[in-house]
N, C-alpha and C positions, 0 to 999 in steps of 0.2 A: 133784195137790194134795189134801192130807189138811184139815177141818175136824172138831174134835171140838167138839161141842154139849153144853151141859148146860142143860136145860130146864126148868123149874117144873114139876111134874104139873097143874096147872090150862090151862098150855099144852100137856103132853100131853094131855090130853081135848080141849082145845079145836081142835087142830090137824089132828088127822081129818075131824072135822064140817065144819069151812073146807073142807079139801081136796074130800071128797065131796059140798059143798054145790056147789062149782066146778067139779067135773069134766066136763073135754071144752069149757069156754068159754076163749075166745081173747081172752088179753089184749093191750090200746092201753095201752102209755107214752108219751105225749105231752113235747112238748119243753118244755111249760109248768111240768111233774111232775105234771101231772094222769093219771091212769089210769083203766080201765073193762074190765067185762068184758063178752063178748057172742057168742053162742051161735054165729050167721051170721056167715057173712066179710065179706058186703053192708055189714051192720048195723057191724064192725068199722072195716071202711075208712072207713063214712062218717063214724065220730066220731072217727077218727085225723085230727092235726093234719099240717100238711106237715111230712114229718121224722119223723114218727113211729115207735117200733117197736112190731109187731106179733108175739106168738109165738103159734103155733098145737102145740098139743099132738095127739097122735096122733088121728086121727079123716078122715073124709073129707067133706070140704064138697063138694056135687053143685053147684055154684053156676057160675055163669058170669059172672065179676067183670069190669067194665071199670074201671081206676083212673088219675084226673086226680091224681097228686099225691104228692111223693116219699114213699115207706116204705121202712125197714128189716124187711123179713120174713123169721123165721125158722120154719122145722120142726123136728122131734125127729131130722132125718136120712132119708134116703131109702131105705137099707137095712134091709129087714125085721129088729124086735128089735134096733136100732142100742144104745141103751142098755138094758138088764133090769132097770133101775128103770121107767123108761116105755113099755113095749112098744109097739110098733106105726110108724108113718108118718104124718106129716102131707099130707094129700092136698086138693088144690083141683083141679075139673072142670079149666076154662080160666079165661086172664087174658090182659084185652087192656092195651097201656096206649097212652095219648094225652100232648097236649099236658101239660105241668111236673112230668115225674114223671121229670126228669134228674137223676142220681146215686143213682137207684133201689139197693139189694142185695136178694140172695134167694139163701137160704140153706138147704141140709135139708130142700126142700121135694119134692114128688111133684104134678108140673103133668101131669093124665090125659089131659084130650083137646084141647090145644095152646094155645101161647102163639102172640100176635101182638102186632107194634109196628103202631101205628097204622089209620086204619079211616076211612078218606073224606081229605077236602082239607086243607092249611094243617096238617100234624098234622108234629111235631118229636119225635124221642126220642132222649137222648142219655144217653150214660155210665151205662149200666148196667153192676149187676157180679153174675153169677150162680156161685156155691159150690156144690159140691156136692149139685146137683139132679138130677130125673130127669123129662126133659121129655117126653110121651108125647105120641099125634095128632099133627098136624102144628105144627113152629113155622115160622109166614110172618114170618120178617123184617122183611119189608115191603109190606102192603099196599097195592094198587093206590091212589092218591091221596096216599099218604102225601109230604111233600116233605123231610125228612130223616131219617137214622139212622144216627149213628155214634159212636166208639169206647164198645163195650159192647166185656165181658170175660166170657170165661165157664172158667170153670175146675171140670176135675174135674167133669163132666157128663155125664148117659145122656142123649141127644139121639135122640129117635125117626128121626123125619124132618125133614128141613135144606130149605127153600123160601125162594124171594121169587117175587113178582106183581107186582110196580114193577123194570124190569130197571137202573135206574142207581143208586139210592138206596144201597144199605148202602157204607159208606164206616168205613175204620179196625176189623175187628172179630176179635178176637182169640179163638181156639179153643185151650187148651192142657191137657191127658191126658182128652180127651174118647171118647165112646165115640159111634159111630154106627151105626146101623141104617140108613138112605137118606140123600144127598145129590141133592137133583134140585132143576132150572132155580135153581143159585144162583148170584145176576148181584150186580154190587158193583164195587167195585175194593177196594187193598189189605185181603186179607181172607188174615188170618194162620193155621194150624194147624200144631200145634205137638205132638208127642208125643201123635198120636189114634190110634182104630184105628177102619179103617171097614170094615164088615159086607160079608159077601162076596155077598148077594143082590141087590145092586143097582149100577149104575154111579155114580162118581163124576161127576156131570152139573153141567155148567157154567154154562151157559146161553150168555149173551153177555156174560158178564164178564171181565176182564181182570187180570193184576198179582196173582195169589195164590202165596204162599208157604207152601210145605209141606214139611216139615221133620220127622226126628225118626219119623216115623209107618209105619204096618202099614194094608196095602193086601188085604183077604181074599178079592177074587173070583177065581175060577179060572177059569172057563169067560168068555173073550177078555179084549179092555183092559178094562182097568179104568175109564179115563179116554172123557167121551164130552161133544164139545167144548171141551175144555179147551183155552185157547189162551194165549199170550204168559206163561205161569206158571213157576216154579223148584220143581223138586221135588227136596228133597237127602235124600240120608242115609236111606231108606225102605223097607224090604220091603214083596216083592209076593208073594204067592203064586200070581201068574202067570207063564207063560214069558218072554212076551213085553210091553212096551210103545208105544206106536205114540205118539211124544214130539211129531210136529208141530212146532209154534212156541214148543214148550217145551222146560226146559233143567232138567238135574237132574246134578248128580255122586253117587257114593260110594252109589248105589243097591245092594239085592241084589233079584233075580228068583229067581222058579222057587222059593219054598218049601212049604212045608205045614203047615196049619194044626197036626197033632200033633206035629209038630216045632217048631214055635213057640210055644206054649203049652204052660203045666204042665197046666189042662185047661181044659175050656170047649168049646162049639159054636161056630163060626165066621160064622154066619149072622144075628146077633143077641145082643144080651149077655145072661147070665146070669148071677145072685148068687149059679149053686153053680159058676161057673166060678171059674178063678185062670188073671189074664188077664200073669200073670209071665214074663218068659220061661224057657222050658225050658233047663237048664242045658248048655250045646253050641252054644245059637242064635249065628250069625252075629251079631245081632245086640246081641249084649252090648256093653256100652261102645260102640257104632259112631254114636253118636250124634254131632251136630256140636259137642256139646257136651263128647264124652267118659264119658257119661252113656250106661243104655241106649237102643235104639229102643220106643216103644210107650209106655201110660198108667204103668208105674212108674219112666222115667226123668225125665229134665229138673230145673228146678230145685226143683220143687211136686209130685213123685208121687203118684199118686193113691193115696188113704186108705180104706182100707175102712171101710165103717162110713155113712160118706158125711154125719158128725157135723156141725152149724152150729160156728164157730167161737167160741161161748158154751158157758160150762161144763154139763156135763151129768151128773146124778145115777149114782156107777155102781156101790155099796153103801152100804146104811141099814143099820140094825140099833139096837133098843133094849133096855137091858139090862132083865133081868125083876125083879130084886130093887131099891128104890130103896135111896140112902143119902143121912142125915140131908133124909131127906123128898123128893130130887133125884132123877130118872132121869137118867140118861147115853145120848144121843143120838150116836152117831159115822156120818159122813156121807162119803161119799167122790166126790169128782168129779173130772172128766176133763175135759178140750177137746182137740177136735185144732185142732191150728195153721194157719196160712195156709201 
């Protein structure tokens, strides 16, 4: 999407100064049309209204936010230098959230050191929808007390490490071209993945959950199962780059075993993601189109491929340019923006 600008030169002077007057503070659009800016993410949430959207420009808030109350939040993208008009990442410590913060989004954000649903008694979190995030430290699910949490979505996400500490609670939660580094004690029932790949350092750990469906996805441990507790679950359509699988009380068609991680990737290290890998697959993989969809296996098949860039789904700035000579007294302003899509 092309916008050409033509500006008054009193707005070109003027429009620097604004900008570098503001720079690095996180703007509240309220549903009322009221707005506000504000340095701290604390200070943000607390004068956002319910429903609010919040956008955080690149910078790193060390904060450890807990939020009662729905927000639309976006980042500049999770990918280092997503846009080269805004460089950088929007970064928040951690965030918990509690009671009325259902139908939450978040979007291009970089969560450091862990997300959690809930945190004591009587606490409900529902339908959240996570974009293009990259979720570091631990995300717990569900904390011990918590008394429900279900369908959230999370799509097109770096997921550090995957927990819950309440073994029955996650309920309906959907994973699809997700990236992971650990999965350990995740308990729940219908709990969907979908076109992920999970890191080859650690076992897929169940806990005492039941009913997960896996689909679509790349299994990277070598050294034994991969699977440790898994029980009564459907695993279809999935490379392993294991020999073997020890299936139990689980059921899976149209599997492949026995690959290797440089044979399945164009590159990348297998033990953790990386943003100088390309997590494609290598052209020969068994893999291609072997999806149940007819689509490949791994994060760039399915129906939503994962996007590099890791963009919020608002437009974003992706060349300026202003001309140096004015005419009849006008500078000409041309602006170029981009969004990627859902």
């Amino acid at each position: 999407m092309k916008n050409f600008l033509v500006l008054t030169v009193a707005l070109i002077v003027c429009l620097p100064l604004y900008l570098s007057a503001n720079l690095g503070k996180i703007l509240v659009e309220n549903p009322n049309g009221t707005s506000s800016l504000h340095i701290t993410f604390a200070a943000a949430v607390t004068a956002a209204q319910s429903g609010a959207s919040v956008y955080l420009p690149a910078g790193y808030w060390e904060e450890n936010v807990t939020i009662s109350k729905r927000l639309n939040i976006y980042g500049v993208g999770h990918y280092p230098n997503s846009s080269p008009i805004t460089p950088g990442t929007s970064k928040i410590n951690s965030l918990t959230f509690l009671n009325n913060t259902d139908s939450t989004t978040i979007q291009g954000l970089i969560i450091v050191n862990g997300l959690s649903f809930g945190n004591g008694s009587s606490v409900a979190v529902r339908n959240h929808f996570y974009l293009r995030c990259n979720i570091g430290g631990s995300f717990n699910i569900a904390n011990s007390g918590t008394t429900a949490i279900s369908n959230h979505i999370f799509k097109e996400c770096i997921i550090n490490s995957l927990t819950t500490y309440n073994p029955t609670l996650p309920n309906n939660i959907i994973f699809t071209n997700c990236f992971f580094t650990a999965v350990g004690n995740l308990r729940g029932s219908n709990i969907y993945f979908t076109n992920c790949i999970f890191a080859s350092s650690n076992y897929f750990q169940n806990g005492t959950s039941r009913n997960l469906l896996i689909e679509n996805s790349i299994f990277m441990r070598t050294s034994g199962d991969p699977f440790y507790y898994l029980e009564s679950s459907i695993i279809n359509n999935c490379i392993f780059l294991s020999a073997t699988v020890t299936w139990g009380s689980n059921a899976g068609v149209d599997n492949i075993l026995n690959q290797n991680c440089a044979g399945t990737f164009v590159s990348g290290v297998c033990t953790s993601f990386s943003y100088a890998g390309d997590y494609h697959l290598k052209a020969g993989s068994p893999g291609e189109d072997a999806g149940t969809d007819g689509t490949d296996i791994g994060v760039y098949g399915g129906s939503s491929p994962f996007k590099d860039g890791g963009l919020p789904v608002i437009p974003s700035i992706k060349t300026f340019s202003v001309s140096k000579n004015p005419v009849d007294g006008k500078i000409q302003v041309q602006a170029t923006a981009v969004s990627q899509t859902e």
